[in-house]
Structure formats: C-alpha cells, structure tokens
C-alpha positions in Angstrom: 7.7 15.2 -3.5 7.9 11.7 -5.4 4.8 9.3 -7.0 5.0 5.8 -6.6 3.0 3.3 -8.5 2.5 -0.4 -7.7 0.0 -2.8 -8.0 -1.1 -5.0 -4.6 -2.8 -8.5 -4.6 -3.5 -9.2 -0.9 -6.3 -11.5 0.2 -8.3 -10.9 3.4 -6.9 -13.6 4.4 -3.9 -12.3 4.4 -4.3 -9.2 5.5 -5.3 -10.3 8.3 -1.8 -10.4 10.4 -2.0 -6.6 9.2 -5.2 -5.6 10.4 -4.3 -7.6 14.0 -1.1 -5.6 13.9 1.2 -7.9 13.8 2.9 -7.1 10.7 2.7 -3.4 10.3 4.5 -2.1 7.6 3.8 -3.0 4.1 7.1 -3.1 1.3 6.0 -2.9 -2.3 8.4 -2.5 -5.3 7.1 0.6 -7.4 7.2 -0.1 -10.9 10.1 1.7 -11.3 12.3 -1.0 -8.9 12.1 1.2 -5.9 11.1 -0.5 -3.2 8.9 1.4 -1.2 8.2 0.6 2.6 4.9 2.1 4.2 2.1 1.8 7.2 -0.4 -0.9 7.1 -3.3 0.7 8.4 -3.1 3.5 5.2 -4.6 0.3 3.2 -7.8 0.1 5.0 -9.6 1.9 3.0 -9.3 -0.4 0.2 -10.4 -3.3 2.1 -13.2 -5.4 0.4 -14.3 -8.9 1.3 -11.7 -10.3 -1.1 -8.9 -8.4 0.1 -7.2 -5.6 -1.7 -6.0 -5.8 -5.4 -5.5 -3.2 -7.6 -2.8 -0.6 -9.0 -1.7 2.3 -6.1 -0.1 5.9 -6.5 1.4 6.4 -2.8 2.9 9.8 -3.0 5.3 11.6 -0.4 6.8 14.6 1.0 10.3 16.0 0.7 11.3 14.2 3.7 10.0 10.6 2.1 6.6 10.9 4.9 3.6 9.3 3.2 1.0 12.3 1.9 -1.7 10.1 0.4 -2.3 6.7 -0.7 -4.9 6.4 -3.8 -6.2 3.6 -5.9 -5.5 4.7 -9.8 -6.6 1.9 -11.4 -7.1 -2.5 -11.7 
C-alpha cells in the first residue's frame, strides 16, 4: 500500500473537459516526484463552484489500484 500527496488547482472551468469525459485520467506529481496517474471521476466529490484546489492523499493497493482519494488539507 503507498500514500501519495499532492496539491490540485483546477478551475471549473477547466474541469470541465473532465467532467464531459473527454479527458479522463488525471496525472499529478506527488510531492515526492512520483508522478501519479488516476481516474477523473474520483475528483467529483471535491467539486465546488470554483473548481477544486486543495492538498490530496490518494492512497493504493499492492497492485497500484486507487483505494481512496481524500482531501488532507489547503
């Protein structure tokens, strides 16, 4: 199992080519360089009028499969 934390600034805006599906995966570099590649739709929760900002803990399995996606802070 592995943690990995990044922050995300994405304005409605622009998530909008995610939430119309047609970009669907979302990379991020953790703040430990690994770059980290996941769904889109596991952000929707965090959608506000703005967009979504904030600092993320995505945390996997064994076998690198997304287990949860949590905010953890601004």
């Amino acid at each position: 199992m592995a943690d990995y934390y990044f922050r995300l600034a994405i304005s409605a805006q622009r998530y909008l080519s995610y939430y119309r599906g047609t970009t669907r995966a979302v990379l991020v570099q953790a703040e430990d360089g690994t770059r980290v590649q996941f769904p889109a739709r596991h952000l929707q929760p965090f959608i506000t009028r703005d967009g979504i900002f904030g600092r993320f803990r995505l945390c996997t399995d064994d076998g690198q499969r997304l287990v949860a996606l949590q905010r953890v802070g601004d």
